[in-house]
Structures are given as structure tokens and as C-alpha cells.
N, CA, C and O atoms as a printed pandas DataFrame, in Angstrom:
     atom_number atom_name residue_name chain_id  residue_number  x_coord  y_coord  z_coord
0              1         N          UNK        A               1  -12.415    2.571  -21.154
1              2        CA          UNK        A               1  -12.110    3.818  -20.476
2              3         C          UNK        A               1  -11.158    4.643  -21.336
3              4         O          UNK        A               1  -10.184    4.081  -21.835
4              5         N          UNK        A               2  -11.434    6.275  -21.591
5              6        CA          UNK        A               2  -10.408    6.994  -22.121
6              7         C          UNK        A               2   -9.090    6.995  -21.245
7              8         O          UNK        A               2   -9.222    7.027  -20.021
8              9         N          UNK        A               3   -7.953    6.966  -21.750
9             10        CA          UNK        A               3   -6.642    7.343  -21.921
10            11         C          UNK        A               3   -6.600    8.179  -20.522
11            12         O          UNK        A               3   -7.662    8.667  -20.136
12            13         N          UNK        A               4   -5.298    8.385  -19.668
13            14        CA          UNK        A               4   -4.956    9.364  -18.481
14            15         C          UNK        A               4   -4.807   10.271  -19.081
15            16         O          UNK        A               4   -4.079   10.228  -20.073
16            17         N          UNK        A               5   -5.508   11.545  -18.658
17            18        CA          UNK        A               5   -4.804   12.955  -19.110
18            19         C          UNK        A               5   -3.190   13.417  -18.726
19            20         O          UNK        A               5   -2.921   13.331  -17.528
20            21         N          UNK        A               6   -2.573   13.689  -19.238
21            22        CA          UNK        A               6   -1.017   13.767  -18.590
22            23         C          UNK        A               6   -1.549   15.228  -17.337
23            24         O          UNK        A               6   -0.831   15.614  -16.414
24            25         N          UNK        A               7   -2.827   15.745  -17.645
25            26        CA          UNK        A               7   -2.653   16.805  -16.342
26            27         C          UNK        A               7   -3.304   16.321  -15.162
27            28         O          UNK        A               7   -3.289   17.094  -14.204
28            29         N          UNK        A               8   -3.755   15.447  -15.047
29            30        CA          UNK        A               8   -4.480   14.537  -14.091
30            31         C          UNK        A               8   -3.149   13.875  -13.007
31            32         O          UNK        A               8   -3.399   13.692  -11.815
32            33         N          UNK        A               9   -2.004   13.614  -13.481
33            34        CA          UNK        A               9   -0.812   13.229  -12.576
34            35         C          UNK        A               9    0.268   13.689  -12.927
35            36         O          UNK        A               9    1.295   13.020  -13.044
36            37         N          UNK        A              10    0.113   15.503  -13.243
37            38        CA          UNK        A              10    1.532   15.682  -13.023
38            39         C          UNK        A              10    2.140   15.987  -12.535
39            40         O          UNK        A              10    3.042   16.650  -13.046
40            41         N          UNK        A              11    2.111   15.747  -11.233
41            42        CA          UNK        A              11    2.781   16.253   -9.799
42            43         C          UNK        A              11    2.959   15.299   -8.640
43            44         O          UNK        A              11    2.049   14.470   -8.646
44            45         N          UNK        A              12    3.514   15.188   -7.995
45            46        CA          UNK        A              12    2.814   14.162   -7.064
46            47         C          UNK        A              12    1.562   14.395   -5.977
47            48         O          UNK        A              12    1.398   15.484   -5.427
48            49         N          UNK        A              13    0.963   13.593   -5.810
49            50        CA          UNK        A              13   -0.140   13.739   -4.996
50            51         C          UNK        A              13   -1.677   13.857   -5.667
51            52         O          UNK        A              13   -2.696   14.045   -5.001
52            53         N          UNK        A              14   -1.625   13.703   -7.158
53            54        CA          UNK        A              14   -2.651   13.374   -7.819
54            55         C          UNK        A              14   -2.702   11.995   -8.202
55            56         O          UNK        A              14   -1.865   11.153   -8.529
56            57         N          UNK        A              15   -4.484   12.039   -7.996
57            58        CA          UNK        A              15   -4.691   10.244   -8.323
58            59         C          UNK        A              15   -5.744   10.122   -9.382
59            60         O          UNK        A              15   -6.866   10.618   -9.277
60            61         N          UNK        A              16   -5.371    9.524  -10.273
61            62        CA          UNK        A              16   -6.547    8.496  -10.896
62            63         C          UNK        A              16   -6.955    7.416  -10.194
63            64         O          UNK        A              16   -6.180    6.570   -9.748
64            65         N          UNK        A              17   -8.029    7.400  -10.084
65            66        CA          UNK        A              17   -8.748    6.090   -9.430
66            67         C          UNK        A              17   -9.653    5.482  -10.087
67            68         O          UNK        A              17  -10.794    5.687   -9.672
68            69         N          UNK        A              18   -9.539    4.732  -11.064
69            70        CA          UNK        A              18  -10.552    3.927  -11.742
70            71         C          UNK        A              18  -11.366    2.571  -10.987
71            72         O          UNK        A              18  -10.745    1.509  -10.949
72            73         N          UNK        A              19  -12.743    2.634  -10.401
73            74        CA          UNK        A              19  -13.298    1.741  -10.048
74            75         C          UNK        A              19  -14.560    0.811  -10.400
75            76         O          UNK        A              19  -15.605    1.366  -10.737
76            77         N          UNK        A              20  -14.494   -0.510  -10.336
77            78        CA          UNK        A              20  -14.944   -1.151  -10.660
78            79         C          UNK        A              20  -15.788   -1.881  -10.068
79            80         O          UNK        A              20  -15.227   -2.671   -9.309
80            81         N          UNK        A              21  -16.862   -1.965  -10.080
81            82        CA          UNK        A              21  -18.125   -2.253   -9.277
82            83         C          UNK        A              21  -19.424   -3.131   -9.974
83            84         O          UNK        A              21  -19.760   -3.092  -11.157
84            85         N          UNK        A              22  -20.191   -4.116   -8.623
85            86        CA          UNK        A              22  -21.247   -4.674   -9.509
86            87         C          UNK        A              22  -22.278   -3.696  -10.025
87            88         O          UNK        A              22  -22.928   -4.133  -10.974
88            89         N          UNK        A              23  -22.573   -2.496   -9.627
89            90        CA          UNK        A              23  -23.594   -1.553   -9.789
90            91         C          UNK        A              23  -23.099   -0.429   -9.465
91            92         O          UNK        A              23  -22.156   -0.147   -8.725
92            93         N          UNK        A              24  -24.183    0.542  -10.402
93            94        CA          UNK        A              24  -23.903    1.896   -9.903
94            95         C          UNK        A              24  -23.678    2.240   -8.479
95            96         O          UNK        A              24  -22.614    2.707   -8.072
96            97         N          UNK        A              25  -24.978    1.932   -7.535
97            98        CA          UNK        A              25  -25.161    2.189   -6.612
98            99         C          UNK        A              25  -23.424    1.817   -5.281
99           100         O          UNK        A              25  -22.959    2.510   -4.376
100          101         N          UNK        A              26  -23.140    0.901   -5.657
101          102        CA          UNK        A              26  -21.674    0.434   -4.841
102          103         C          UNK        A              26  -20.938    0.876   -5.859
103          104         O          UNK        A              26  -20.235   -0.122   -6.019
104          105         N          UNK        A              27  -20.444    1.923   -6.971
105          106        CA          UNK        A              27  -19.437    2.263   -7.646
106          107         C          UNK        A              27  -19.375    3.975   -6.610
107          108         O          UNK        A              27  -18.531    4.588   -5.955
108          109         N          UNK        A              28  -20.900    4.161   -7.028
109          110        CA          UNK        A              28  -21.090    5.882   -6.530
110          111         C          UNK        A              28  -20.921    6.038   -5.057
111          112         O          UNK        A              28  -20.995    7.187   -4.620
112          113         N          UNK        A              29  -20.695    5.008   -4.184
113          114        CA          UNK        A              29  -21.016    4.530   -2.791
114          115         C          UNK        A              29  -19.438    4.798   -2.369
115          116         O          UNK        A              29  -19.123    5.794   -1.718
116          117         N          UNK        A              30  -18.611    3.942   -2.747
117          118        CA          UNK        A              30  -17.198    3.930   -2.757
118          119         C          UNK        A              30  -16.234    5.447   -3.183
119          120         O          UNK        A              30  -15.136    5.720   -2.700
120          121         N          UNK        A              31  -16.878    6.152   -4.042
121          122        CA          UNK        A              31  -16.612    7.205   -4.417
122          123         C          UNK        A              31  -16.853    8.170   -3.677
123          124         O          UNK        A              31  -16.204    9.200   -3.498
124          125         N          UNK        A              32  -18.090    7.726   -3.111
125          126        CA          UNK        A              32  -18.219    9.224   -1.526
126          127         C          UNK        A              32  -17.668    8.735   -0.294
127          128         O          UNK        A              32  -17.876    9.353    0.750
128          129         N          UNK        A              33  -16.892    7.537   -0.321
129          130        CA          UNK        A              33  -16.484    7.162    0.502
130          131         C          UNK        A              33  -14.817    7.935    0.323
131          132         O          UNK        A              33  -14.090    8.204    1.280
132          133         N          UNK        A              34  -14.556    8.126   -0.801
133          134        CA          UNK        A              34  -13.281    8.754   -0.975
134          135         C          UNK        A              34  -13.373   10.058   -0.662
135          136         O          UNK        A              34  -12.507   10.644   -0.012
136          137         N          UNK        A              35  -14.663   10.718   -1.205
137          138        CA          UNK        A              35  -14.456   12.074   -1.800
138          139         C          UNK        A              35  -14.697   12.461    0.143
139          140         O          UNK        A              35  -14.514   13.587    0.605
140          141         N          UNK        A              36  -15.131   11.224    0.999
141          142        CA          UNK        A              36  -15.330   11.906    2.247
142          143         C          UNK        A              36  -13.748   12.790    2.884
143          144         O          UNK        A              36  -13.748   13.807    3.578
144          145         N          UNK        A              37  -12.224   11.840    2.269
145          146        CA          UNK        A              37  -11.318   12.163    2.989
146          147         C          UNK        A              37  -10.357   13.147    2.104
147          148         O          UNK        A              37   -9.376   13.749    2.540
148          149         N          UNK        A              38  -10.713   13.168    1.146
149          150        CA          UNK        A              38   -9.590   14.017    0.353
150          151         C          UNK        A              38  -10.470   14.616   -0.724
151          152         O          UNK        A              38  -11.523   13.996   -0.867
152          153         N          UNK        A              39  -10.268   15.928   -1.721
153          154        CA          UNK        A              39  -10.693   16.594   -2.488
154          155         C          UNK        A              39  -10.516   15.958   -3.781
155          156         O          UNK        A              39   -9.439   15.976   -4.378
156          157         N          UNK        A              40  -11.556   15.401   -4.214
157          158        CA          UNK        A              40  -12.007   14.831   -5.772
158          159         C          UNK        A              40  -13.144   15.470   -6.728
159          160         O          UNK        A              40  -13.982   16.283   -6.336
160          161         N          UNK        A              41  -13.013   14.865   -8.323
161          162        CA          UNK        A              41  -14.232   15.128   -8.778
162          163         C          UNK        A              41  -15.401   14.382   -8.319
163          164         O          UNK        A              41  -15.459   13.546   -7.418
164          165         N          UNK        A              42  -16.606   14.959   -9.324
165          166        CA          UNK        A              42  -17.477   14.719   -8.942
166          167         C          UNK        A              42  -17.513   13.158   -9.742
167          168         O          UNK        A              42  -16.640   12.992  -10.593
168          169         N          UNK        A              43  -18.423   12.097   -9.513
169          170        CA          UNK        A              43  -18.800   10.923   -9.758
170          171         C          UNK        A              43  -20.372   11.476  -10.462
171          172         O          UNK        A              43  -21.482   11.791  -10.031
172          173         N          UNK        A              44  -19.610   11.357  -11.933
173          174        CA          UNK        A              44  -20.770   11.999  -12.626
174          175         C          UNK        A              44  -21.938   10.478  -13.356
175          176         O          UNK        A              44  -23.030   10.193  -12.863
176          177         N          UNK        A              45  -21.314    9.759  -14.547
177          178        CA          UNK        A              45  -21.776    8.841  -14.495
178          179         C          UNK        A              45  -20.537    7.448  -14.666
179          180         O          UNK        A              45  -19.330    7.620  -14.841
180          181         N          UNK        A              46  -21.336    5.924  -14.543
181          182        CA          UNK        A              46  -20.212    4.769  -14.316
182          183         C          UNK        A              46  -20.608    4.311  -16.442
183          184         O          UNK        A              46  -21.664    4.588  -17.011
184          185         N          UNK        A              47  -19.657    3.763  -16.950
185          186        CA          UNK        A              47  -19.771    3.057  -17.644
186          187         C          UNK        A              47  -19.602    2.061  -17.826
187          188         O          UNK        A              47  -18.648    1.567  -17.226
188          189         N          UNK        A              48  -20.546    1.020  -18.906
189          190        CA          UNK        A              48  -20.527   -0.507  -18.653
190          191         C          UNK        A              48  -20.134   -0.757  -20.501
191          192         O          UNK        A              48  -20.595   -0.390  -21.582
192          193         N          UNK        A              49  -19.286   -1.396  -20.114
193          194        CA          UNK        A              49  -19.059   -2.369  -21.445
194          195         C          UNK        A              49  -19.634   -4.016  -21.667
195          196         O          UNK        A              49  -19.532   -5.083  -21.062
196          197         N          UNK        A              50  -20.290   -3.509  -22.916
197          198        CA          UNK        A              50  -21.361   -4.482  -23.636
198          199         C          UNK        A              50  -20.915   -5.887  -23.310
199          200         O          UNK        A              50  -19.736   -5.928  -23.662
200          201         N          UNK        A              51  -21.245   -6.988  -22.843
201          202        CA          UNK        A              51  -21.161   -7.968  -22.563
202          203         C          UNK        A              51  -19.877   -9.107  -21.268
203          204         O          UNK        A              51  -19.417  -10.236  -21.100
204          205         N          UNK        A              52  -19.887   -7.850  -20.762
205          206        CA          UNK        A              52  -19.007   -7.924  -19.182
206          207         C          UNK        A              52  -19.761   -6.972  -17.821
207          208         O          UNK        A              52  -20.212   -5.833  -17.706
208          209         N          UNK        A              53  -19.585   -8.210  -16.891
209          210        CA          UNK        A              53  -20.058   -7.715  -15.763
210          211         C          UNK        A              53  -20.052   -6.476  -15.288
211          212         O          UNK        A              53  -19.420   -5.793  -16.093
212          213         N          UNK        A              54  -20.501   -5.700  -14.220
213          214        CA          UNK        A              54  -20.019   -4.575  -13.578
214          215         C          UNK        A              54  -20.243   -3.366  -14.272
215          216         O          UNK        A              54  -20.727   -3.584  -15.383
216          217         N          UNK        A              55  -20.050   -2.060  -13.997
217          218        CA          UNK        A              55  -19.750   -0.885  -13.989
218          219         C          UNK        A              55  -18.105   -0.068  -13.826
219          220         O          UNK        A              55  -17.337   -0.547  -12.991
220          221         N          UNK        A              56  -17.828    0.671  -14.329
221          222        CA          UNK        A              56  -16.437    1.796  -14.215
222          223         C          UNK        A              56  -17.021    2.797  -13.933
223          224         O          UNK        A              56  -18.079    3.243  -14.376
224          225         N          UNK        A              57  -15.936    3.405  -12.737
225          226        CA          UNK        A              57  -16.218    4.790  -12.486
226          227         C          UNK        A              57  -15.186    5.439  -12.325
227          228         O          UNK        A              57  -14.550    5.106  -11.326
228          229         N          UNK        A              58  -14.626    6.513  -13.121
229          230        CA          UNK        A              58  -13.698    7.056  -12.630
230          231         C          UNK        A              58  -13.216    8.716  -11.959
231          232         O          UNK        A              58  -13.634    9.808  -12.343
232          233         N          UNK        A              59  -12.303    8.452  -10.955
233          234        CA          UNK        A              59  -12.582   10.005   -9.941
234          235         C          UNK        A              59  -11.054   10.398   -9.989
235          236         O          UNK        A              59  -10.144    9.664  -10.372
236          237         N          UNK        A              60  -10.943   11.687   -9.531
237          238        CA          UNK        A              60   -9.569   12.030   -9.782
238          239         C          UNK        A              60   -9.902   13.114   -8.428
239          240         O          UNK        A              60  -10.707   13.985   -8.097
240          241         N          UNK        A              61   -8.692   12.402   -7.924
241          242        CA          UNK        A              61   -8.025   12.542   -5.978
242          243         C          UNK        A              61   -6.860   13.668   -6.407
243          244         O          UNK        A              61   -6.244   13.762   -7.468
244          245         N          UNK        A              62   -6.773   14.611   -5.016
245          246        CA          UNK        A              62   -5.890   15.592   -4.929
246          247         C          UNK        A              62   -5.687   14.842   -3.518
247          248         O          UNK        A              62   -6.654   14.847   -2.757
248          249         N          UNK        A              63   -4.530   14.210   -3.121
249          250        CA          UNK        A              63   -4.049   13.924   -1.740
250          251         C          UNK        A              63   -3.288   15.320   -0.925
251          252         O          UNK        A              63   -2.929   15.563    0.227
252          253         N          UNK        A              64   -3.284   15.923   -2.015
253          254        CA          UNK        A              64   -2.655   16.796   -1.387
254          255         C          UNK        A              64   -3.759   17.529   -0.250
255          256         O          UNK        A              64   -3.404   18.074    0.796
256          257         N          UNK        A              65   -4.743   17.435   -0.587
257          258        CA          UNK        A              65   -5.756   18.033    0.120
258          259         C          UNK        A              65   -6.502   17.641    0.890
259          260         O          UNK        A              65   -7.672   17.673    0.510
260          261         N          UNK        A              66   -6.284   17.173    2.094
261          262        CA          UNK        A              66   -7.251   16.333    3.085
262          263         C          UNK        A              66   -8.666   17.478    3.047
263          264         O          UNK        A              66   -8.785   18.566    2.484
264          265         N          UNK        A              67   -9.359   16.901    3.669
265          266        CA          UNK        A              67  -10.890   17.823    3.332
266          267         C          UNK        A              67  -11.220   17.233    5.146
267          268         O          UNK        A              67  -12.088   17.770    5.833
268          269         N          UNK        A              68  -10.568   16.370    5.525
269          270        CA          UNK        A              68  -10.416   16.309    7.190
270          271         C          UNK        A              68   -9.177   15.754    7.858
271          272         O          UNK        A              68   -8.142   15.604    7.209
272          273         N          UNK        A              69   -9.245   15.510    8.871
273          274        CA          UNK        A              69   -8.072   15.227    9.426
274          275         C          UNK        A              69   -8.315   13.747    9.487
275          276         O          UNK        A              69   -9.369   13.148    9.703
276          277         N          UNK        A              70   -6.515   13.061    9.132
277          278        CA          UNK        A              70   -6.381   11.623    8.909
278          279         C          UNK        A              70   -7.439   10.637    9.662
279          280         O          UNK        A              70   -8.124    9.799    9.077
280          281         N          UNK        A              71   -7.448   10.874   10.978
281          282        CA          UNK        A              71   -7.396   10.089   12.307
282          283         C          UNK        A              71   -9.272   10.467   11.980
283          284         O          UNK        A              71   -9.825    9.810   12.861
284          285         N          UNK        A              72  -10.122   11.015   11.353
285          286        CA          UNK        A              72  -11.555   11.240   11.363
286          287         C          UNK        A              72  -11.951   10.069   10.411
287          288         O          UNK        A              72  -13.038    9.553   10.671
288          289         N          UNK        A              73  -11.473    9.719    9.686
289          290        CA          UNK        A              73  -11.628    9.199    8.256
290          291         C          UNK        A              73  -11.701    7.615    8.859
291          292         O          UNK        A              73  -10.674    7.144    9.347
292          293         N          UNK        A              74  -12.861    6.860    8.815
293          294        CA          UNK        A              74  -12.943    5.291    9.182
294          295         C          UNK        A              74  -13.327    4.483    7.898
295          296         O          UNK        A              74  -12.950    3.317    7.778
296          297         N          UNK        A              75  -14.116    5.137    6.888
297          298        CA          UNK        A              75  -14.657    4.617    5.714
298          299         C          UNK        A              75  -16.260    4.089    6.048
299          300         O          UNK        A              75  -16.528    3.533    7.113
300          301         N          UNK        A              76  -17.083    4.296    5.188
301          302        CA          UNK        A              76  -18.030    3.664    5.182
302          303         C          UNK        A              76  -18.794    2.477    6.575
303          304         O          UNK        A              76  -18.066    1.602    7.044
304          305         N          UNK        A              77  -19.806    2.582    6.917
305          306        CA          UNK        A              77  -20.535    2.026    8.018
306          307         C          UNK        A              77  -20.153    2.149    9.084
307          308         O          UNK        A              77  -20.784    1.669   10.026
């Protein structure tokens, strides 16, 4: 994975979230599970390094910004 951008957290209430998953499908899954409660990028593609399990995906969270209210937000299923 590249390096944190220093503009990605320089305030409080910004997140890097680097995730790690057996497959795309549960990396990109988890990611709309975020992007359901707070304002993120998009989950463009995951990368896999050559001879280790899994997928990386990484999204970058503004907490500052609910996109609903706390008490709506249950997560996935």
C-alpha cells in the first residue's frame, strides 16, 4: 500500500481506513457498509500482493459528516 497522504488526516475527523479482505466482493461490501454512515471515497479498485492471501482496499472517511443520523446506521444484513 502507498504511504498516508499528510492531507488525508489533517484535522481531526478524517480517516484512513485500510481493509483487508478474502475477496473483492467482502472488501467492496464492507466499504458500502461504511460509505452507508459517513461521507467517503469511492472504492475504486482492492489490491493483492503476489503470494499472500486476501485483497486491500483503501477508503478515506470524513466523520465529520454523517450522511444519516447515528441511531439509522445498523451495518450490513
Amino acid at each position: 500500500m502507498e504511504a498516508i497522504n499528510d492531507v488525508h488526516v489533517f484535522e481531526p475527523g478524517l480517516v484512513v481506513v485500510d481493509i483487508a479482505a478474502a475477496d473483492d466482493d467482502t472488501a467492496f461490501t464492507f466499504h458500502t457498509a461504511l460509505a452507508a454512515g459517513w461521507a467517503t471515497t469511492s472504492g475504486e479498485r482492492t489490491t493483492h500482493d503476489p503470494g499472500q492471501p486476501g485483497v486491500w482496499l483503501r477508503g478515506y472517511l470524513n466523520l465529520r459528516q454523517p450522511l444519516s443520523p447515528p441511531d439509522s446506521f445498523h451495518g450490513p444484513g
